[in-house]
N, C-alpha and C positions, 0 to 999 in steps of 0.2 A: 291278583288280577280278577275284572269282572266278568264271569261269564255267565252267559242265562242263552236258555233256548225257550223262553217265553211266547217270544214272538211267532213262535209255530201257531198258522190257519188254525180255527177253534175246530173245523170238524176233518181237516186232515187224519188224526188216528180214528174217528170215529168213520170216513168213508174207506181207509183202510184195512179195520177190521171187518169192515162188512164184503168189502171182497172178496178178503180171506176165504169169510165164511160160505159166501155166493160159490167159488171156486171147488171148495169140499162138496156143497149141497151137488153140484153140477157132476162132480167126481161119484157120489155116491148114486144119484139117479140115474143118469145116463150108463147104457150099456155097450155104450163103445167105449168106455175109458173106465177100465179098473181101476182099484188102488193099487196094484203093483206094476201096470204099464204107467199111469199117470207119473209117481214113484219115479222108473226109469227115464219115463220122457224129460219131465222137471230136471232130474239127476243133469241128463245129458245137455239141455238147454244151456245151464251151468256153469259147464265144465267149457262148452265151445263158447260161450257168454266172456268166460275167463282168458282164454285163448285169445282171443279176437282183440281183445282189451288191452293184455297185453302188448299183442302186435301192434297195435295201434300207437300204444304209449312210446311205443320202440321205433316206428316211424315219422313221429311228432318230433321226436329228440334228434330225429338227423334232417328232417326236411321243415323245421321253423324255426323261428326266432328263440330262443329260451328266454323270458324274461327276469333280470337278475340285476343288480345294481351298476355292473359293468356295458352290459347290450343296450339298455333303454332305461338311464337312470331314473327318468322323468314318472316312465309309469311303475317302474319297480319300487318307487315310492311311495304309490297311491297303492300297491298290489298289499304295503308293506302296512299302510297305514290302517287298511281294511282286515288286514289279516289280525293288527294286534286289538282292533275294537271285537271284531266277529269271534276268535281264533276258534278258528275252524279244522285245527289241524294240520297236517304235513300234505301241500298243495304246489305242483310243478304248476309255473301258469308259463302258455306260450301264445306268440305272437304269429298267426299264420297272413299267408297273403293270399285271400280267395275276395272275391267281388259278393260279401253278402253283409247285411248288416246282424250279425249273431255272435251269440260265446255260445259256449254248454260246457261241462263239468260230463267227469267218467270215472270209474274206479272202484275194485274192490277192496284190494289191499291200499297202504299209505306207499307211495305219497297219490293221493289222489290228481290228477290232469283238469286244468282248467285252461280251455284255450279263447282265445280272441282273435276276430279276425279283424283286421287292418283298416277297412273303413269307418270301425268303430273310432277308433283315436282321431283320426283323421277328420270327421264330422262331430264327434263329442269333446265337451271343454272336461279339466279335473273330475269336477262336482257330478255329471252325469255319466264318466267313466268310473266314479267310485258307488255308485249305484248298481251299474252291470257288475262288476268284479263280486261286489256285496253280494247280488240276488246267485252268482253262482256259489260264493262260498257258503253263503244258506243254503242251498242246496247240500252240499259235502258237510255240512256243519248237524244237517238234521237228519242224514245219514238215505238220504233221496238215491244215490248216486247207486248206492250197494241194494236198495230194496227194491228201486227200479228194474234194475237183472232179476233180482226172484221174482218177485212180480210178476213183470215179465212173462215171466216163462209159466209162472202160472194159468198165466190168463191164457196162453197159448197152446194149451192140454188139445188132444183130441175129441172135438165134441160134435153133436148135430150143430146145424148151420144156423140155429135161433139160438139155443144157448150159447154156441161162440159168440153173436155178436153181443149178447147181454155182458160177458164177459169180456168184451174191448170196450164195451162202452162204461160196464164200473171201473178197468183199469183206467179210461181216460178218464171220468171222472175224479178221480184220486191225484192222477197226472197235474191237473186243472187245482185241486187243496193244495199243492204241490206248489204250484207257482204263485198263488195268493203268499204264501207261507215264505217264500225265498225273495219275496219284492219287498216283505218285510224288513227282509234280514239286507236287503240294497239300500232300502230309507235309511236304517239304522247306518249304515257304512256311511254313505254320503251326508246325512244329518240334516235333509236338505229339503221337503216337498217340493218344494218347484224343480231343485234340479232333477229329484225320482218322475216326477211327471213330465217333465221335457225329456228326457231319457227315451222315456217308454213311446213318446210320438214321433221321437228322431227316428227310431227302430222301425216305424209305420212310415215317417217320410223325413228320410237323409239329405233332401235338398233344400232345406230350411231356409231361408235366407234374409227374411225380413217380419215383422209383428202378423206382417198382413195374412203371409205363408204360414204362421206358426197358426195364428186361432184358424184359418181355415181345415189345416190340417187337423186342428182339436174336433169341431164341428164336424168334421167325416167320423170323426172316432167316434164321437159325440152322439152320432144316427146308428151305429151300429145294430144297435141292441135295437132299433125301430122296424129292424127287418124279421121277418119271422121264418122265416130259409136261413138267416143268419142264427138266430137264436137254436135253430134245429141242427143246424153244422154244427153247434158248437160242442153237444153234445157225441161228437166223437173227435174230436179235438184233444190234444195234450195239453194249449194254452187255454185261457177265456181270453175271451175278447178286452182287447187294448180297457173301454171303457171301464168295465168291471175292476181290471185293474187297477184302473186310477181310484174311481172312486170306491175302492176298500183300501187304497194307502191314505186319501182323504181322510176317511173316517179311522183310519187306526190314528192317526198324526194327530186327532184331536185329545187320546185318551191318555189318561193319566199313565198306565202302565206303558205306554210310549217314550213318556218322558224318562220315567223313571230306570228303563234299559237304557236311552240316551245317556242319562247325565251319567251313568254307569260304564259302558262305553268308551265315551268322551275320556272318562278316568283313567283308562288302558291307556289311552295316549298321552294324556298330561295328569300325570299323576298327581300335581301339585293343586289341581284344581277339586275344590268341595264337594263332592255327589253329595245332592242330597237325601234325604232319608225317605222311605215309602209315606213316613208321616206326613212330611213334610211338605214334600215336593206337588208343586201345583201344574197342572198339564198350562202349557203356554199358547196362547190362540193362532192356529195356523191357516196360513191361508188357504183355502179349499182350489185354488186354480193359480199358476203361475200370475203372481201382480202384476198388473202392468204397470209399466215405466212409461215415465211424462216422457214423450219426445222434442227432443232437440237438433235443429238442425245444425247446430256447428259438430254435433257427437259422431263418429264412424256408427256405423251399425251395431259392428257389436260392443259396446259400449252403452247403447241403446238398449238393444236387448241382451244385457249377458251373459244368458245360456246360450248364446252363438257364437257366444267364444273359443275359437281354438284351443286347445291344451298348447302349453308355453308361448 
């Protein structure tokens, strides 16, 4: 089988280490937080980190859907499909009913919880449900889920009120390598740029309904970054901004080593199909924005636009 964790953000361990190390410097200067209450504090964060996790997983199992071949054949095939190109690991994935358009991923131990809430299937067709499913088992698969808790808790020591926020703001920074890194690992699942990019603006605006709705919704994503309140938010944010994300799945989709985890991939599921070799293999030209489709008026909509395609 292929697997690589290639696809991990270039400076995700590099703004990771430096937290770390931000977190010690703040540990060792500051005099309100020794190294053996910091020690205790972290310990206990932890330990109720763990607890909590648990209970949660344990409440997930009695009040949602379990997804599994038997309850929802339809996505435990896409769950299944994702799981053998990514394999991420031993991952419960459930199906809740809350009015938001979200997953997240949790876990210390295996089997790590990945859940989905109900709007998602209901507004996203396959291709961009196998993108969310992908971007959380990157998550579990780069090991986000478990360093997030320490983390965590590090950043949460007792400090003065300037260096604590320096300290949520390199944890959210990290947060942020964090999900460049797991959109990667949803392109790779889905296989798809356009459906990774219509994904990520269905998540911004679930009432899609026509080309005209879809770029205008682009276009708001699009100004985002125009704003400089937004740009300053975002720096204590756990996501970036929709934009940002798109355009660094743009630019990884064009690169050779994209391909070549694809064709790789790809391989986990049809085995019989050729990967080609690092020598080899030539990056394929992608398209930088969902193509548009000629319209037709004898077509339904979605038909027109296929990412507004229902699943089954």
């Amino acid at each position: 089988m292929f697997r690589s964790r290639r696809y991990r953000y270039n400076n995700e361990i590099l703004v990771l280490t430096l937290t770390i190390l931000l977190v010690l410097a703040v540990i060792i200067l500051t005099s309100t937080a020794t190294f053996c209450l910091s020690g205790i504090f972290i310990l206990a964060m932890f330990i109720i980190s763990a607890l909590m996790i648990r209970s949660h997983h344990q409440s997930l199992m009695q009040q949602t859907l379990h997804v599994n071949p038997v309850n929802t054949p339809q996505l435990s095939a896409l769950v299944e499909n994702c799981t053998q190109k990514l394999l991420p690991g031993e991952i419960d994935v459930f199906l809740a009913k809350k009015d938001v358009m979200n997953a997240y991923t949790f876990g210390l131990s295996n089997p790590k919880a990945l859940v989905l809430y109900s709007p998602l299937v209901k507004v996203m067709n396959a291709g961009e449900l196998q993108f969310v499913i992908g971007h959380e088992m990157g998550h579990v698969a780069l090991g986000h889920t478990w360093l997030n808790t320490i983390i965590g808790g590090l950043a949460g020591i007792p400090a003065p009120f300037g260096a604590a926020v320096i300290l949520y703001a390199a944890f959210r920074w990290w947060n942020r390598m964090c999900e460049f890194s797991a959109d990667r690992a949803g392109l790779l699942a889905c296989g798809d740029l356009n459906r990774a990019v219509s994904a990520l603006v269905k998540l911004a605006a679930p009432g899609i309904r026509s080309q005209q709705d879809f770029d205008r919704a682009l276009a708001k994503i699009d100004a985002e970054d125009d704003e400089v309140t937004n740009r300053l938010a975002e720096a204590f944010q756990t996501h970036p901004m929709l934009i940002r994300r798109i355009n660094n799945l743009r630019s990884y989709a064009r690169t050779a080593e994209y391909q070549q985890l694809q064709a790789g991939m790809n391989h986990n599921v049809h085995p019989q199909a050729k990967t080609p070799s690092p020598q080899t293999a030539a990056p394929k030209p992608m398209p930088s924005v969902p193509a548009p489709i000629k319209k037709t008026s004898d077509l339904p909509p979605e038909e027109r636009w296929p990412w507004l395609k229902p699943q089954g």
